[in-house]
C-alpha positions as CSV (number, residue, x, y, z in Angstrom):
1,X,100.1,95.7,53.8
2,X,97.7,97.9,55.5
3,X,97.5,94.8,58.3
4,X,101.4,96.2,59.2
5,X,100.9,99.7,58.5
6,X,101.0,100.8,62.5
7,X,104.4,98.6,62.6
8,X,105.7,101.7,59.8
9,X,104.4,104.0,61.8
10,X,106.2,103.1,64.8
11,X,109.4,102.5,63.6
12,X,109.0,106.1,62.0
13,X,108.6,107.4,65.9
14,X,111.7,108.1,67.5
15,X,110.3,107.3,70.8
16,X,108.8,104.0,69.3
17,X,111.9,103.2,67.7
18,X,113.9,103.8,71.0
19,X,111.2,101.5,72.9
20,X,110.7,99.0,70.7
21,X,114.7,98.3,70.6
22,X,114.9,98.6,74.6
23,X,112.0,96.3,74.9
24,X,112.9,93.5,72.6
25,X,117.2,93.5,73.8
26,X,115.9,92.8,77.0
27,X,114.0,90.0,75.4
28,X,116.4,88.7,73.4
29,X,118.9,88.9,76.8
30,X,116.4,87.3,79.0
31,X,116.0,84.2,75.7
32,X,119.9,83.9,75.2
33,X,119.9,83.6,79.4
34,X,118.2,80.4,78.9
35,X,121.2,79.3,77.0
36,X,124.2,80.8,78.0
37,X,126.0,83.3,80.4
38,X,129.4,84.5,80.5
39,X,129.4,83.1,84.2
40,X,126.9,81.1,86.8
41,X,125.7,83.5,88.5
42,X,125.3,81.9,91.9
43,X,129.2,81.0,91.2
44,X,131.7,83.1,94.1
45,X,135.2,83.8,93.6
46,X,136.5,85.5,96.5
47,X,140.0,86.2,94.6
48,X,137.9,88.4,92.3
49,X,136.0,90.5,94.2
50,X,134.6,93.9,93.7
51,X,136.8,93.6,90.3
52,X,136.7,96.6,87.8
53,X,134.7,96.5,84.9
54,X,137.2,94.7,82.6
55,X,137.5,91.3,80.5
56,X,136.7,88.7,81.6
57,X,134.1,90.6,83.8
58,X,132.8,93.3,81.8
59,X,130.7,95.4,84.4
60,X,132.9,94.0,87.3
61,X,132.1,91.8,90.3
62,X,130.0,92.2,93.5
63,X,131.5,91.3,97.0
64,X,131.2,87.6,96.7
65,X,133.4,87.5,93.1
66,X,130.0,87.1,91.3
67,X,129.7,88.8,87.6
68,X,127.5,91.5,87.4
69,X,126.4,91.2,83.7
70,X,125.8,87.4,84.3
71,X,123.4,88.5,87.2
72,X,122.0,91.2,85.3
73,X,121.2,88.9,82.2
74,X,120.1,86.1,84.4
75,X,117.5,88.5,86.5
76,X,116.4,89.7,82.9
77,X,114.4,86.5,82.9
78,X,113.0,87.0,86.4
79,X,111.6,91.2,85.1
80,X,110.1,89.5,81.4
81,X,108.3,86.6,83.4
82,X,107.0,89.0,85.7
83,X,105.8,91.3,83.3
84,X,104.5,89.4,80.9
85,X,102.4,87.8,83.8
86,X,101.2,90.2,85.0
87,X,100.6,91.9,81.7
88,X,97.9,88.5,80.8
89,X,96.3,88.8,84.5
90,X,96.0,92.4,84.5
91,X,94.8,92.2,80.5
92,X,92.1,89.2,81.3
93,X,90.7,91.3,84.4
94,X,90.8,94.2,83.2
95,X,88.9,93.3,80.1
96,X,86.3,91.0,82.1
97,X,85.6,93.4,84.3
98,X,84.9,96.5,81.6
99,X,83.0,94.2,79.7
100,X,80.7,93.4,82.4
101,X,81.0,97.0,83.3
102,X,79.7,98.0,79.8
103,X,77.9,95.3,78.1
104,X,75.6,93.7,80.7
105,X,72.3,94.9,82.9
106,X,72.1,98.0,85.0
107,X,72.6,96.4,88.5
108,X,75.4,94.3,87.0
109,X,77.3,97.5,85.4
110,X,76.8,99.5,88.9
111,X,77.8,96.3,91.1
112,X,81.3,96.2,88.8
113,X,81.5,99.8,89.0
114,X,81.2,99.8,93.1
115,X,83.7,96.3,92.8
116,X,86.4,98.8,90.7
117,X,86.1,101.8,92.9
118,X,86.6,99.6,96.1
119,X,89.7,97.7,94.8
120,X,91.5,100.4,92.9
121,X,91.9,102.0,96.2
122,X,94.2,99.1,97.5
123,X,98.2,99.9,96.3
124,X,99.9,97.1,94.7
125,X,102.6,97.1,97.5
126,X,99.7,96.6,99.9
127,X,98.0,93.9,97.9
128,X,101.5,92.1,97.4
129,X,101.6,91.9,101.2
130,X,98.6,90.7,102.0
131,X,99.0,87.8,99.5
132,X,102.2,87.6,100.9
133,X,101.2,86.7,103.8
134,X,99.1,83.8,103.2
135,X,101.1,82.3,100.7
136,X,104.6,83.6,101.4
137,X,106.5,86.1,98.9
138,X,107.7,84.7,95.5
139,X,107.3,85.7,92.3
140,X,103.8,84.5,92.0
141,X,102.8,87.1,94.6
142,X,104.5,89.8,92.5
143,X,102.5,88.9,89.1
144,X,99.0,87.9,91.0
145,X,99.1,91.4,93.0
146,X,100.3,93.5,89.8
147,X,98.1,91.9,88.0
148,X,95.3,92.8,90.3
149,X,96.1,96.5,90.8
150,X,96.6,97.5,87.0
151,X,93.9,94.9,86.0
152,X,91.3,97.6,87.8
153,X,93.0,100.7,86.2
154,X,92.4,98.8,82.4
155,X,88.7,97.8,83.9
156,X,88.5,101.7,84.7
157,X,89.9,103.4,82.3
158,X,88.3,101.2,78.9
159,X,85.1,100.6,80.5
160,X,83.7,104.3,79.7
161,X,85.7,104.0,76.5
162,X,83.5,100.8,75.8
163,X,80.1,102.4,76.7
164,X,80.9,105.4,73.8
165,X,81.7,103.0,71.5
166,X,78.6,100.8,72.2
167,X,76.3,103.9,70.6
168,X,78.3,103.8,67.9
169,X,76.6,103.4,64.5
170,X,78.8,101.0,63.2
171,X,77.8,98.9,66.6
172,X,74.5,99.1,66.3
173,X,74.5,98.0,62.3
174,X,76.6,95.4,63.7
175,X,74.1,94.2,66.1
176,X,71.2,94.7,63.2
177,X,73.3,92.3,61.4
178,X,72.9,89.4,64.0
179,X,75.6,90.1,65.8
180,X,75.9,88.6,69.2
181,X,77.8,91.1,72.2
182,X,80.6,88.9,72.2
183,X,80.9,89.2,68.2
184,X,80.5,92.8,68.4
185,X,82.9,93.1,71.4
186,X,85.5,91.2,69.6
187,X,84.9,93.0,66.0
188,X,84.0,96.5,66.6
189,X,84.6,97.4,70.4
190,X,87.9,96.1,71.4
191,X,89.6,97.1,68.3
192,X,87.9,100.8,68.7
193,X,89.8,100.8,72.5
194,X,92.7,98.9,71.8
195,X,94.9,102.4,71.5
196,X,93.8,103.3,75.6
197,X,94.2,99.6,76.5
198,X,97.8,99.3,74.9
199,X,99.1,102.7,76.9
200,X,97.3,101.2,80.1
201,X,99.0,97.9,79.5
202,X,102.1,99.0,79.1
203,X,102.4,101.7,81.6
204,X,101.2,98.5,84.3
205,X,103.8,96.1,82.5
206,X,106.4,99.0,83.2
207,X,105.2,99.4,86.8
208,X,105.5,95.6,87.1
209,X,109.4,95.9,86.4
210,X,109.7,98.0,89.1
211,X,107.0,96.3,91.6
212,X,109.5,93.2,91.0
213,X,112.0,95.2,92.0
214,X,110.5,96.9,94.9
215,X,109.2,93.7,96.2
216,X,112.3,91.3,95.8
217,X,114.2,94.4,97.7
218,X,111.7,94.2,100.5
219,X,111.8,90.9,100.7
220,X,108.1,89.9,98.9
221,X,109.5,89.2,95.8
222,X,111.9,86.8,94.4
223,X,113.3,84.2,97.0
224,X,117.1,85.2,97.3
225,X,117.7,82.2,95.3
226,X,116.2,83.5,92.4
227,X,118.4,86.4,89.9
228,X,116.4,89.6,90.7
229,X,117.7,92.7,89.7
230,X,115.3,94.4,92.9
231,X,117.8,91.7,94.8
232,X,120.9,92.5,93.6
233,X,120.3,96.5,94.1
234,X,119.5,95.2,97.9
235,X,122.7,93.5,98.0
236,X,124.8,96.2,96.4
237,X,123.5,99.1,98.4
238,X,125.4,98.7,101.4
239,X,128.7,99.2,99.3
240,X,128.0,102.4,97.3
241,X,129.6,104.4,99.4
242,X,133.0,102.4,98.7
243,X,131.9,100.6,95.3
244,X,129.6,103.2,93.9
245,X,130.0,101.9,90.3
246,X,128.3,98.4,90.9
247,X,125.0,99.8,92.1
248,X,125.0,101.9,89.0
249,X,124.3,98.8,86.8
250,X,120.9,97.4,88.5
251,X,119.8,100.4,88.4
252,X,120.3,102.0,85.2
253,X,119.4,98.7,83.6
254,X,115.6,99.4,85.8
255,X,115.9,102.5,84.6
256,X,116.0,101.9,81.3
257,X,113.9,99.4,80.7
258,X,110.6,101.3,82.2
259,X,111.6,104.2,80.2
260,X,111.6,101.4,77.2
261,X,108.2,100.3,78.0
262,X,106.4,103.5,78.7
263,X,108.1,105.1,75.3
264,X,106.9,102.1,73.4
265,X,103.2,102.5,75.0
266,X,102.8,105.7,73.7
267,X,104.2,105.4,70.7
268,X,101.6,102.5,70.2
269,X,98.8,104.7,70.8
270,X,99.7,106.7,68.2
271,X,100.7,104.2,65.2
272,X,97.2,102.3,66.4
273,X,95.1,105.4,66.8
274,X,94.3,106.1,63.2
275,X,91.8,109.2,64.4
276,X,95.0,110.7,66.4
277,X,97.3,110.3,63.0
278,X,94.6,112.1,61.6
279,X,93.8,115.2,64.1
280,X,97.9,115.5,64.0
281,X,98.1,115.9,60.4
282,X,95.3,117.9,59.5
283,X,97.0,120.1,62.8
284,X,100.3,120.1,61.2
285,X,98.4,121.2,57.7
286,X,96.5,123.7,59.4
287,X,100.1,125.5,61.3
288,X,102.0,125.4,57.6
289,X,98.8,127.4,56.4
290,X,99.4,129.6,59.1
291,X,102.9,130.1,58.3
292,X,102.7,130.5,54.6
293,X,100.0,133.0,55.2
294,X,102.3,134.9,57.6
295,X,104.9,135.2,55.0
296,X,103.0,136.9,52.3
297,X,102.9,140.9,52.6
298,X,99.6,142.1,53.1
299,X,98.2,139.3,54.8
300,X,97.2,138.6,58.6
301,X,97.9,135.3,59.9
């Protein structure tokens, strides 16, 4: 029961409740994609274009008589691949890199930190385009490059986070014990700076979303054969002036579902930061003493 008490704790946060629904419908949409759409999506029906949102075609048609929510549901599995990728490439590098950063020899920790500074100074957009050009933009080059550029952040941002933990009493009873690094990386450090790794980790899964997005529209993402929400934005941007409504839906469904991912991050760090739950209660106790004491004649708050 205790395993699962963080899950309580985040379905008691607003925000986590709002993320964690936003996160797993586009799951779930992306899973029942697989399976079925109300239309193909590469079909075109020229007798139907630019419909109105109604049934058959729910949010309408695009220029070529193509449905908008089966795009949208079919690109859903094009933004979860792509940030689930890049979530594991940017999590294995990430953690590789602040483990060699914190756990091994002097000239090893300053040779990562001098491999981190020098690479974190590269943008994403400008690492997709380099790969890009040796091996051509696909989705590959979307994951590998975000993947790359939010792997360094993680490798950043835990490594000093490892390095206070690793004086930690607890870490060196650990390694008393007979504890090898690896054991006490895996028992006591990594669980100690899991709540900085999980808002890291999802604020790069939320960039990825976009990157897609960004990418596919400048032509270094998705192929145009593949759904791509980045795509159909591309395609529907020409017409906003005249069919303002249809752009509305690739972008609010972007929108959306970074909002969903960054919510959920932070609501994460809190429901796993048992310290944080701690300093905000005794906080909260401290302001109701306040208060009471405020309210009672005679008596200066």
């Amino acid at each position: 029961m205790i395993r699962f008490l963080w899950l309580r704790r985040l379905w008691a946060s607003s925000t986590g409740r709002f993320g964690l629904i936003v996160v797993a419908a586009i799951g779930i949409v992306a899973l029942v994609s697989l399976f079925w759409l109300p239309f193909e999506p590469k079909r075109v029906d020229i007798a139907n274009r630019w419909a109105m949102p109604s049934w058959p075609h729910v949010l309408g048609t695009d220029g070529s008589g193509r449905d908008i929510l089966s795009l949208l549901m079919a690109g859903a599995r094009t933004t979860v691949w792509v940030a689930a990728g890049a979530g594991v490439v940017a999590t294995l590098l990430g953690l590789a890199l602040a483990a060699l950063g914190a756990l091994t020899a002097r000239w090893l920790r300053e040779t990562v930190a001098v491999i981190v500074d020098i690479l974190i100074a590269f943008p994403v957009l400008l690492i997709a385009m380099m790969i890009s050009a040796v091996w051509g933009g696909s989705l590959w080059v979307v994951i590998v490059s975000v993947g790359i550029g939010f792997g360094v952040n993680i490798a950043r941002v835990t490594r000093p986070e490892l390095r206070r933990v690793l004086h930690s009493d607890f870490v060196l009873a650990g390694r008393a014990n007979g504890l090898t690094p690896f054991q006490n990386l895996w028992r006591h450090l990594l669980p100690n700076v899991a709540p900085v790794f999980i808002v890291q980790l999802s604020w790069g899964m939320a960039v990825a979303v976009l990157a897609e997005a960004g990418l596919s529209y400048l032509g270094f993402g998705a192929p145009p054969t593949e759904p791509s929400w980045g795509l159909l934005l591309k395609e529907l941007q020409d017409y906003i002036s005249v069919h303002p409504l249809s752009v509305v839906w690739p972008g609010a469904t972007i929108t959306i579902t970074v909002l969903g991912l960054n919510l959920l991050g932070d609501a994460l760090r809190d429901a796993t930061d048992p310290t944080l739950t701690r300093r905000r209660a005794s906080g909260s106790r401290a302001d109701a003493a306040r208060a009471a004491a405020a309210h009672q004649p005679g008596v200066i708050a």
